[in-house]
C-alpha positions in Angstrom: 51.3 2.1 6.3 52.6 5.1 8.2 52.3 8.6 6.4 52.2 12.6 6.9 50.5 15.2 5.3 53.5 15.3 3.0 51.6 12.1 1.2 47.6 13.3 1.4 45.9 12.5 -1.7 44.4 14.9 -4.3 42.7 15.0 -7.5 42.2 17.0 -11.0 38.8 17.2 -12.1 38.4 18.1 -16.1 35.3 18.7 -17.8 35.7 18.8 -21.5 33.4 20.8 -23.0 32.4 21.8 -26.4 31.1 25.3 -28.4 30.4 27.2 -31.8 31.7 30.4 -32.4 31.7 32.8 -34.6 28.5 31.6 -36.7 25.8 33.6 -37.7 23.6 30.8 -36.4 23.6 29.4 -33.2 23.8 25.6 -35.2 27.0 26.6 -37.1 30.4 28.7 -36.2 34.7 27.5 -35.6 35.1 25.1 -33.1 36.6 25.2 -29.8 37.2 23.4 -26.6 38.2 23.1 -23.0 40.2 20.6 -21.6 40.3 21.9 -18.4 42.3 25.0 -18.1 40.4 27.2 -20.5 39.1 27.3 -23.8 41.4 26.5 -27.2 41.0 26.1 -30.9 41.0 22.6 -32.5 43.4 22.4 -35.7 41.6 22.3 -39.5 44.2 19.8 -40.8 42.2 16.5 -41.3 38.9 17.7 -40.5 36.3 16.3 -42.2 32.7 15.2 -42.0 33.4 12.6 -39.7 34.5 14.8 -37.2 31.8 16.8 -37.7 29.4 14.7 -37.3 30.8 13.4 -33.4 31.1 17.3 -32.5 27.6 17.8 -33.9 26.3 14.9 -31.7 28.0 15.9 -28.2 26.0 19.3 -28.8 22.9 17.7 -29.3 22.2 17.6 -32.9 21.6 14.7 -35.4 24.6 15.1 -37.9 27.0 17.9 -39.4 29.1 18.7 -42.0 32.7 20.5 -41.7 33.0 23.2 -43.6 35.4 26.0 -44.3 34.7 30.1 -44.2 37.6 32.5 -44.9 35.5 35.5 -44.7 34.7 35.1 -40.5 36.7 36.2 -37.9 39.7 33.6 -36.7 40.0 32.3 -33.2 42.5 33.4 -31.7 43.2 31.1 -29.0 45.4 28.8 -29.0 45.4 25.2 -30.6 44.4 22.8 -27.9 43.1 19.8 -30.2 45.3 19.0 -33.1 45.1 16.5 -36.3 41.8 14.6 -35.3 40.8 11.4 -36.9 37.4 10.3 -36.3 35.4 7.4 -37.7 31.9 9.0 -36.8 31.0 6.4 -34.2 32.6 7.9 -31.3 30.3 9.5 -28.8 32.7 12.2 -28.2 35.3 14.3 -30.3 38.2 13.4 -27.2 37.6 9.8 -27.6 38.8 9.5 -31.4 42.1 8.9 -32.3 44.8 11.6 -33.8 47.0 11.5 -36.4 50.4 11.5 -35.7 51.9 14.8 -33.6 52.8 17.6 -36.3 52.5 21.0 -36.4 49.5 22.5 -37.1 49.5 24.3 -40.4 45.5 25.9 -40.7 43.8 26.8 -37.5 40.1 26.8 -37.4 38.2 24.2 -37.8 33.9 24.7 -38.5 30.9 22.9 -38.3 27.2 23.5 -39.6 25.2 21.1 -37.6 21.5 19.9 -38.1 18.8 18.6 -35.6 17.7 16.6 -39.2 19.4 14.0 -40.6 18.1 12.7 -44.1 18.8 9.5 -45.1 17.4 6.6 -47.7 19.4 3.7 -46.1 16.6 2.3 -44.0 13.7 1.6 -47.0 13.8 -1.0 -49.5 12.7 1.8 -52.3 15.4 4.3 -50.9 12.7 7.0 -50.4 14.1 9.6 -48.5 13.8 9.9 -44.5 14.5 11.6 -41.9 15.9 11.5 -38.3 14.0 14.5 -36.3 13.3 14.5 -32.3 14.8 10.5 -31.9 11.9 9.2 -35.0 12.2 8.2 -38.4 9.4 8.8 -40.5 9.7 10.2 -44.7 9.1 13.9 -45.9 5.5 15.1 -46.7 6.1 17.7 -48.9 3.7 20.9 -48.5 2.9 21.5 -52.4 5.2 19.5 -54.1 8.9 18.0 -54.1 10.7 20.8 -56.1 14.4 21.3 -57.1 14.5 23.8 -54.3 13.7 21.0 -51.6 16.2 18.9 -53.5 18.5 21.2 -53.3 18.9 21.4 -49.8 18.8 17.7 -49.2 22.1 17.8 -51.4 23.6 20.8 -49.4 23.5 18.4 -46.3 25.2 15.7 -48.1 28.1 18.2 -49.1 26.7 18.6 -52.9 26.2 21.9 -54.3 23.2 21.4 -56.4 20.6 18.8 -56.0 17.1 17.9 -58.4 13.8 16.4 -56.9 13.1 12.9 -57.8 10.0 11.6 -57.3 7.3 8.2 -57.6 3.8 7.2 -56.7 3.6 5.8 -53.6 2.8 2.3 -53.1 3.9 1.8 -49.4 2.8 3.7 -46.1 5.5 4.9 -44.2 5.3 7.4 -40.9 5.7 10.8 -41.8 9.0 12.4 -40.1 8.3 15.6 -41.3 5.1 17.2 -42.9 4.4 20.1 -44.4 8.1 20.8 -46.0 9.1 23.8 -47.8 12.3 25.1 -48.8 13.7 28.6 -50.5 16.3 26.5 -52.2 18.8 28.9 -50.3 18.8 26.9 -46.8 21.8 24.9 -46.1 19.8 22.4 -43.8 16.2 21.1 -43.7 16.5 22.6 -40.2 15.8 26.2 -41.8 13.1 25.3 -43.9 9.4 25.5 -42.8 8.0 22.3 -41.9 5.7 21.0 -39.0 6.8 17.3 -37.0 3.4 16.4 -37.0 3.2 12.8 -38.2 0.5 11.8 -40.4 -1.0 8.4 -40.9 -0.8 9.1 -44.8 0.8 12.2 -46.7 -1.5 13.8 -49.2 1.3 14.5 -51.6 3.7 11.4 -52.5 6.1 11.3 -49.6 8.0 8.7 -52.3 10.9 11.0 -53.0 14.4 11.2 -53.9 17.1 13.5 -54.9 19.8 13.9 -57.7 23.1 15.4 -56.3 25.3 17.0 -58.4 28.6 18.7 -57.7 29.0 20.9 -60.9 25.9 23.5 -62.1 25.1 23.3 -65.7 22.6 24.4 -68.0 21.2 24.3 -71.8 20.7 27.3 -73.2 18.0 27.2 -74.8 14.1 26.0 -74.0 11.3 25.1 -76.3 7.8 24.0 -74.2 8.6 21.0 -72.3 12.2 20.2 -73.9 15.3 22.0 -73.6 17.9 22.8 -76.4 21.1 24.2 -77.1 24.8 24.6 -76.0 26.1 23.1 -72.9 26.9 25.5 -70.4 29.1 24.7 -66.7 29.8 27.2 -64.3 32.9 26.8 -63.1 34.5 29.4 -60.3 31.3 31.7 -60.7 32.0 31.9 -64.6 29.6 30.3 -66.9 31.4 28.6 -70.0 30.8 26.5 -72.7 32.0 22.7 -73.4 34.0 21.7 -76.9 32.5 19.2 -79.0 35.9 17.0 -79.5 34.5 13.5 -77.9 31.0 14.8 -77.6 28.2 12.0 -78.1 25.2 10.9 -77.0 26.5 9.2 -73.7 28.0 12.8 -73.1 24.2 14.4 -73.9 22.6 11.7 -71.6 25.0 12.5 -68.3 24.0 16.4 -68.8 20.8 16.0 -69.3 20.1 13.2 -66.1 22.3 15.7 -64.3 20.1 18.3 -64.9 16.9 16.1 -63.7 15.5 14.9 -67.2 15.1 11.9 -68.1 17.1 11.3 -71.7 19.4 13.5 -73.5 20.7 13.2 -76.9 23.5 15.4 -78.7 23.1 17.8 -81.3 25.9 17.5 -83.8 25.0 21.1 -85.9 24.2 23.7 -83.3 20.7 25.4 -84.8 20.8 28.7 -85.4 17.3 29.7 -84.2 17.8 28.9 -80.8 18.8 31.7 -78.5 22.1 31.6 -77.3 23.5 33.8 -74.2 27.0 35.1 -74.9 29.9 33.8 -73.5 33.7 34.0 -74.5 34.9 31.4 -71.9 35.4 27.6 -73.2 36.1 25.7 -69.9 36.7 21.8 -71.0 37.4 20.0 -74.1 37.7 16.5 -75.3 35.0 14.7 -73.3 34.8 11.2 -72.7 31.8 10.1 -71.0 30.1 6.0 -70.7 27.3 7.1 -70.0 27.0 6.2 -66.4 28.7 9.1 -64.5 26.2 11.2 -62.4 27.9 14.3 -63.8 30.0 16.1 -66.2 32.6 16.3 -63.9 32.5 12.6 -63.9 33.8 11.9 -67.0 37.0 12.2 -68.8 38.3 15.7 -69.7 41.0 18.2 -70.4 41.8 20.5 -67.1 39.4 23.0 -66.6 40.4 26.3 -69.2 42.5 23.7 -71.2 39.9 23.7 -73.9 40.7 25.6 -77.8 37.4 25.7 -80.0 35.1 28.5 -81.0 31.1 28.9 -81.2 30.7 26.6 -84.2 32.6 23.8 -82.5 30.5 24.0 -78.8 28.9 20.9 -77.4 24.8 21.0 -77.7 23.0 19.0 -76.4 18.6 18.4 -76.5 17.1 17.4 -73.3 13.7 15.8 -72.8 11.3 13.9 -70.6 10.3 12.3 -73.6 10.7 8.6 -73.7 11.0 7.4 -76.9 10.3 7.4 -81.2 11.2 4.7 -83.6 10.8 3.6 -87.3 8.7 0.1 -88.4 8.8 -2.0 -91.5 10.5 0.5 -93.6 12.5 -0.3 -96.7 16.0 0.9 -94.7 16.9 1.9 -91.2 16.0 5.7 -92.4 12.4 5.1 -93.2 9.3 3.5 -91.7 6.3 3.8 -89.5 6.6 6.4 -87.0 5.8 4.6 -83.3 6.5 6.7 -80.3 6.4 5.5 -76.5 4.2 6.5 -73.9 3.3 5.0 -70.5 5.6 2.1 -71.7 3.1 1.4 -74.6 4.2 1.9 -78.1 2.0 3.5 -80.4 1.3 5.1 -83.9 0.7 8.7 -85.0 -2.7 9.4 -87.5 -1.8 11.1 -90.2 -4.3 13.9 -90.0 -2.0 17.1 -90.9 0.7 15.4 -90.9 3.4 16.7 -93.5 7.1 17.5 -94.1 7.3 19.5 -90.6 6.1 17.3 -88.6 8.3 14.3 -90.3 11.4 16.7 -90.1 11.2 16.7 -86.3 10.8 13.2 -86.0 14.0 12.5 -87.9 16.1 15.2 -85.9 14.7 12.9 -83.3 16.6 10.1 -85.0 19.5 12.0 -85.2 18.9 13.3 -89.1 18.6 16.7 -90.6 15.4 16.3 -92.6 12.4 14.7 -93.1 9.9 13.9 -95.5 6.1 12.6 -94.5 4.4 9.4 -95.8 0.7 8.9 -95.0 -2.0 6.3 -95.5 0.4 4.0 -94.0 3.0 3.8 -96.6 4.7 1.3 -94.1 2.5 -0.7 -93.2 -0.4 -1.1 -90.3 0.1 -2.0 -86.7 -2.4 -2.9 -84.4 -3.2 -1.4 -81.0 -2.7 1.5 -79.5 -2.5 5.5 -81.1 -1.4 8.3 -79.6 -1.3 11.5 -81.6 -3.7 12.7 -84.1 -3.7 16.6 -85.4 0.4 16.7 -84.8 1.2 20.5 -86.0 4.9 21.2 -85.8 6.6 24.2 -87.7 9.9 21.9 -88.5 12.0 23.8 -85.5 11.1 21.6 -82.7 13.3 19.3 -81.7 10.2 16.8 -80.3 6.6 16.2 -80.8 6.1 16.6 -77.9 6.7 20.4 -78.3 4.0 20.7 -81.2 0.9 21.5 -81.3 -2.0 17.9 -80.6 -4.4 16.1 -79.6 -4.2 15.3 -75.9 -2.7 11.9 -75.6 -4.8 8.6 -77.0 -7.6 11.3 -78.5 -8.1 10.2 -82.2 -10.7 9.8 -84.9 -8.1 7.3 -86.9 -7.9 3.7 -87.8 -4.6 2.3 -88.6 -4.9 2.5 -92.4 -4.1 6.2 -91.7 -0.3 5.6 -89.6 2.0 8.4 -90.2 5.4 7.4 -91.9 8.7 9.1 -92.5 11.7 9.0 -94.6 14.8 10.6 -93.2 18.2 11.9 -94.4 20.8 14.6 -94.0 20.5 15.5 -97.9 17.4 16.9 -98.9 18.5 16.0 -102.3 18.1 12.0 -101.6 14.6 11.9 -100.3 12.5 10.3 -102.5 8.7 9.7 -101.9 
């Protein structure tokens, strides 16, 4: 083929590039790229964790999470990358598709990225572990998994709160990273202290999980090992208080696994001796919970503010690690042999000191008001195991576990001495 110069060949070279601005870390900040023919903004409609996590990767890191900040300065270059639409499997941010050309209505789009990923996909007891330097090992913590550790964990999954779960190891895994300690105020494991030296075996359970919650709440009130009182949500930095309309125990249970304990039961008549911090805002009413949401925010409710009920009419809830108390061979469902679980053994309780107190807790255990105490097993013998002997309560507790006794399995009983009860909510119909 015959030519000139007016047909010489030429080429456009573009290198898309990638970079954070605007962060007060170097691992975080508003996104923006090149295409070629200078740097530009990427558009915030649409942007999600997926996208995130492909920007995160072309800079090097593990994962990210997309995140908004209203308070930082705004690019002001122009949009260049609009309406993105990632899986998360791309290897780069211009390889994924877009949605369909409109105008961009928020500019701005930011990332937090992370050199660790955490995951508990890979091992069949869904222990926690982490990606870190291309390994995969589990998290050796340096004292002990605390809510503060947890807590972070969550923050990288996009929760707001998280609780530290934990078991006794029974499987060796390589240790990702050892050593672990958090503030609780990190928003990556990147920024906690930790060392990446593996270990053939963690001295501390590296078995370890985490409870992520999207909603803070508390009970306000606490008594030794159990906790007591109103239920309390914050809720756009306000702390308020939850109406009792619909409130049951499947409602008391949610809360209190929410809050990292292990049962919780309501509390129909608030008691008055437990202290209660002032609040005059009621922020949801008419709960309806099965039991099996993760969190309050889970179940059924009124809108948030839409709740009309004073201090006398406030959920309450009592949480506990406690596992379990039941009634034996008594006359009627209100009455027997007191048996309480431990270790996944039931037991009996000696009747050394025991009295109307101690029975009292027992039956606002069982969901009663009072109680009164039988002793040279009224009810009948059991055979096997005891587990309390000196139980001292002062009738305010809301376990036995909160009164005064004998460590655990200590006893100078036989079971001709098995503590009994007999429960109601009128004083007047107890009879010995």
């Amino acid at each position: 083929m015959r030519c000139d110069h007016s047909h010489d060949a030429g080429i456009a070279c573009f290198n898309e590039k990638v970079r954070l601005n605007y962060g007060e870390l170097e691992n975080e900040g508003q996104v923006e790229v090149t295409l070629g023919s200078g740097w530009g903004s990427v558009c915030s409609d649409y942007w999600d964790n997926a996208n995130a996590l492909v920007l995160c990767r072309m800079l090097g890191y593990e994962t990210g999470l997309s995140y908004q900040d209203s308070h930082r300065q705004v690019s002001t270059l122009p949009v260049v990358l609009n309406a993105v639409n990632c899986s998360g499997d791309e290897r780069s941010i211009f390889d994924c598709p877009a949605f369909p050309s409109r105008q961009c209505i928020h500019t701005g789009a930011w990332v937090r990225c992370s050199k660790v990923k955490v995951t508990d996909e890979y091992l069949p007891d869904r222990r926690i572990t982490v990606h870190y330097d291309g390994k995969i090992g589990t998290i050796c913590p340096n004292v002990t998994w605390s809510d503060k550790d947890a807590s972070v964990v969550c923050r990288m999954r996009g929760f707001m709160h998280g609780f530290a779960l934990s078991k006794p190891d029974t499987t060796t895994y390589p240790v990702g990273l050892a050593d672990l300690s958090c503030t609780g105020k990190e928003m990556s494991l990147d920024e906690c202290s930790y060392t990446d030296q593996s270990r053939s075996r963690c001295k501390i359970s590296s078995n370890i999980n985490v409870h992520c919650t999207n909603i803070e709440v508390r009970v306000d009130g606490n008594s030794n090992n159990t906790t007591v009182g109103l239920v309390q949500v914050l809720y756009n930095g306000i702390w308020g208080t939850v109406c009792n309309n619909g409130w049951n125990d499947e409602g008391a249970q949610v809360i209190c696994r929410s809050m990292g304990y292990k049962n919780g039961q309501m509390v129909s008549k608030y008691v008055s001796h437990v202290p209660v911090r002032n609040t005059h805002q009621f922020w949801l009413d008419n709960i309806d919970c099965s039991g099996n949401e993760t969190d309050l925010a889970e179940c059924k409710h009124s809108n948030w503010g839409d709740a009309y009920c004073d201090q006398e009419n406030c959920a309450a809830a009592w949480c506990s690690d406690y596992v379990g108390i039941r009634l034996k061979d008594g006359r009627t469902k209100q009455e027997g042999r007191v048996e309480i679980l431990h270790n996944r053994i039931w037991g009996s309780v000696c009747d050394d000191s025991w009295d109307d107190n101690d029975a009292t807790v027992v039956c606002r255990m069982l969901g009663y008001s009072y109680g009164k105490a039988t002793i040279e097993s009224k009810h009948g013998f059991t055979r096997g195991q005891i587990w309390l002997d000196d139980v001292g309560c002062d009738g305010r507790e809301f376990s036995l576990e909160s009164c005064s006794h004998l460590e655990w399995g200590w006893h100078n009983c036989n079971h001709d001495e098995d503590a009994g009860v007999i429960c109601s909510n009128n004083p007047d119909t107890i009879i010995g």
